[in-house]
N, C-alpha and C positions, 0 to 999 in steps of 0.2 A: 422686217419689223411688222409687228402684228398691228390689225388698224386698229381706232379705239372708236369703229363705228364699225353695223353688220352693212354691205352694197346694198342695194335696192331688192333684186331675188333673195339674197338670205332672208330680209326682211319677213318677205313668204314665208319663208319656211319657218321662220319663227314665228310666226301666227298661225301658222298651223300644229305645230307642238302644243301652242298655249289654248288653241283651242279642244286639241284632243284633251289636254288636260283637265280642262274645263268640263268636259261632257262626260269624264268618267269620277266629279266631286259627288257625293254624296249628300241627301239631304240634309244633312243636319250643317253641314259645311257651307251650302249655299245657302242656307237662312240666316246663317251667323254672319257669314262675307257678306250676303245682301244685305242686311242691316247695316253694317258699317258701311258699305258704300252709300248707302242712302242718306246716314248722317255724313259722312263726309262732303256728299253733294253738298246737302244742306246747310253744312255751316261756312262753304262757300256762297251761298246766297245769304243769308246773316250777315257776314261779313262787308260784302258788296252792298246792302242795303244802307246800313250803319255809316259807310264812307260816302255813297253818293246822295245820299237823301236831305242834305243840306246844301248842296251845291245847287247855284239856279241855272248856270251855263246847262243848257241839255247835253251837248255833246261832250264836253267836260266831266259832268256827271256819268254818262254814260263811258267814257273810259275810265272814270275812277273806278265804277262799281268790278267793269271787265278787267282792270288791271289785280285785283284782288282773289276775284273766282276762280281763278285757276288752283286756288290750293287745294281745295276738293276733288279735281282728278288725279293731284300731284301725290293726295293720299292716297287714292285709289291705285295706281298705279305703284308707288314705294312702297307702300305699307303692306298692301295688299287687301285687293275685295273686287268681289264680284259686281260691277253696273252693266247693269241692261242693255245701254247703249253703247260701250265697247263689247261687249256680249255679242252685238250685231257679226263682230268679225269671224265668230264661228261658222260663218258661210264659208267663210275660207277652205277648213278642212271637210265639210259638210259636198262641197261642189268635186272635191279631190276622192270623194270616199272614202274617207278617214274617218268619219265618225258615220254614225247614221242619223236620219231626222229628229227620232224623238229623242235620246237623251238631249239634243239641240233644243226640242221644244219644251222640252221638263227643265231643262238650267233656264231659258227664258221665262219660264211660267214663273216658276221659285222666285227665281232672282227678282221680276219684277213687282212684286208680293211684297218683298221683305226690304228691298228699294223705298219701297213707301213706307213701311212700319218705322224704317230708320228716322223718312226725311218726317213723319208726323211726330217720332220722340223728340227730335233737335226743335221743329217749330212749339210743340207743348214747352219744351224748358225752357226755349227764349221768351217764350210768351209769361210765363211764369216769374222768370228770373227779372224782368221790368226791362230786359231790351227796348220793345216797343215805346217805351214812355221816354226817350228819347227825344230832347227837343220840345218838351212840353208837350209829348203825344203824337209831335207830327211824325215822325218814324211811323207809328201806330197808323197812324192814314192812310201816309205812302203806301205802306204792306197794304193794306185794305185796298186803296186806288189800284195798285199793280196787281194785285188778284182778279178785280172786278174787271179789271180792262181785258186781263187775259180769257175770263172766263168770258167775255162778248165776242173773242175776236171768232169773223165766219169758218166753217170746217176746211173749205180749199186755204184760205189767208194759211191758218194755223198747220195744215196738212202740207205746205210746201216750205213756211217755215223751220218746221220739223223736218225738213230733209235737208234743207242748209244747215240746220246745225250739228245734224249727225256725220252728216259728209266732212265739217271741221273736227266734229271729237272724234270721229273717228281714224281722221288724217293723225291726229295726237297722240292715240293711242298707237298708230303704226308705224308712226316717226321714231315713239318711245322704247320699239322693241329694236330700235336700228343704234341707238346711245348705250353703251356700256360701263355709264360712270352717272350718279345719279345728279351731277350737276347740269351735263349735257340730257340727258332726261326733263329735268325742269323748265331746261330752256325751248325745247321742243314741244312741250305739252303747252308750255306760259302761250306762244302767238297764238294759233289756232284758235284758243279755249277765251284767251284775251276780246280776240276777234267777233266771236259768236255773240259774246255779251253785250259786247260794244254797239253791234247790228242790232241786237233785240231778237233774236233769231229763239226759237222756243225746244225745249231740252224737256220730254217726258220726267227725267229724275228729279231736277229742279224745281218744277213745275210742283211735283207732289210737295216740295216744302213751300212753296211760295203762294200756292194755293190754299193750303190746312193753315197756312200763317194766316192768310186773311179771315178763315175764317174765326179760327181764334181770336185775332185781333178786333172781328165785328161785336163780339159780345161786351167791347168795352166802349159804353157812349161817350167819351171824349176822343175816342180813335175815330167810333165813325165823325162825329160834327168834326175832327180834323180833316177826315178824308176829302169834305164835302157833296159828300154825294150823296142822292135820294136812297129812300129805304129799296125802291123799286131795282134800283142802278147795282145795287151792290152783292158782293157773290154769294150764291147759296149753295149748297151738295150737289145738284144738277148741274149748276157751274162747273163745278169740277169735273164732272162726267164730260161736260161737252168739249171743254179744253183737252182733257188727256186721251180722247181719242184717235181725234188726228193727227194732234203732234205726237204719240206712240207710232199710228202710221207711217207716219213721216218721217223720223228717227230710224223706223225700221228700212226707208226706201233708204235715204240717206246714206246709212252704214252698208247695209246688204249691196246693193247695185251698185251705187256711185265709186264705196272704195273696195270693198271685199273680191266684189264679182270683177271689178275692173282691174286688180291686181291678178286674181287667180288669173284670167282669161290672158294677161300678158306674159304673165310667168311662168303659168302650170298649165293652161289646156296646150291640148295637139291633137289637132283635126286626125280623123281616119286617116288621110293622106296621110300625113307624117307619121305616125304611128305603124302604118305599114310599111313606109320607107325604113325607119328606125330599127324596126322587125327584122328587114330583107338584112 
């Protein structure tokens, strides 16, 4: 009887096909998949904000918001589209020599480009559509406090954060090439992606919607007097630079070493030794 899951090694090998496949999309392919994953993200962070921004328990709130986000990989993953940070696992066939470096660094360039155009269209139309005025505005705050907070946080804090949460999406995305049924797929992407949110753990993709929300949402002064915070406090363009730097870095340590490098090196490398043995 055939199983209705791939073992652990196929798993490999199935991230290695996905990745070849990946490195030989075309530009216009990976501007259009990166959009949509980038709204995808993003209207998992919409979603999560909506559910926990009236809740006073923190921890409460913090698994509401995480119990909801996962739909935004869930898209990404069924529906289909290119995000930056399962993008990481192209190390996989990149270490096997299967693909070469640059079209690796051209799908990441593209992709994280169009990542952002996506998650800034979904934060414009929430902003638009009166999301935010939610709650008499305080929604509108929240978004604003949760930008500004992220745009403070120091480059190490954000730059290690950014590796824990890539090392869960991208356990999500590796689980999900091991499910052959899209129920068991949800259910594997759902803890992980759950998890990350739950922690506070910081996501590159995310972050671009969660960041251009605030700033969106600064130009409206009953969002800022809800947010409470000084004019000095709250996030501007720079913010966003200094935010998405590290946590990109981090995402990128995260995915690359933690799981890509650490599954090839168990499943695909063979020392010169063995490889002569193999030989003989």
């Amino acid at each position: 009887m055939e199983s209705n899951m791939l073992k652990p090694s196929e798993i490999c090998d199935a991230a290695i096909g996905a990745g070849c496949t990946k490195a030989n999309l075309r530009f216009s392919q990976e501007a259009i998949l990166g959009t949509l994953a980038g709204a995808f993200i993003a209207v998992g962070g919409v979603v999560s904000a909506v559910v926990s921004h009236s809740i006073t328990n923190v921890g409460l709130a913090k698994f509401a918001g995480g119990a909801v986000f996962p739909v935004g990989l869930i898209l990404v993953v069924i529906c289909g589209a290119e995000l930056f940070t399962g993008n990481c696992l192209m190390a996989v066939p990149l270490a096997g020599k299967e693909i070469n470096i640059g079209p690796m660094l051209k799908n990441w360039a593209v992709v994280y480009v169009f990542n952002f155009v996506g998650s800034v269209l979904i934060a414009f139309l929430v902003f638009e559509a009166g999301v935010f005025g939610l709650s008499s505005g305080k929604l509108g705050g929240t978004v604003i406090k949760a930008a500004s907070m992220k745009a403070s946080l120091p480059f190490w804090t954000a730059f290690c954060s950014g590796i824990m949460c890539n090392f869960l999406v991208c356990l999500a995305v590796w689980g999900a090439f091991a499910a052959k049924d899209i129920v068991s797929k949800i259910v594997i992407i759902w803890f992980p992606i759950m998890t990350f949110v739950t922690c506070g753990f910081e996501h590159c993709v995310a972050n671009m919607y969660f960041l251009m929300a605030g700033i969106f949402a600064k130009s409206n002064p009953s969002f800022v007097l809800a947010s409470g915070l000084s004019q000095d406090k709250i996030i501007n363009g720079m913010g966003v630079v200094h935010n998405l730097i590290p946590v990109t870095l981090g995402n990128i340590v995260g995915g690359v070493v933690l799981v890509a490098m650490s599954y090839f090196m168990a499943y695909k490398y063979r020392s010169p030794k063995e490889k002569n043995i193999a030989y003989k």
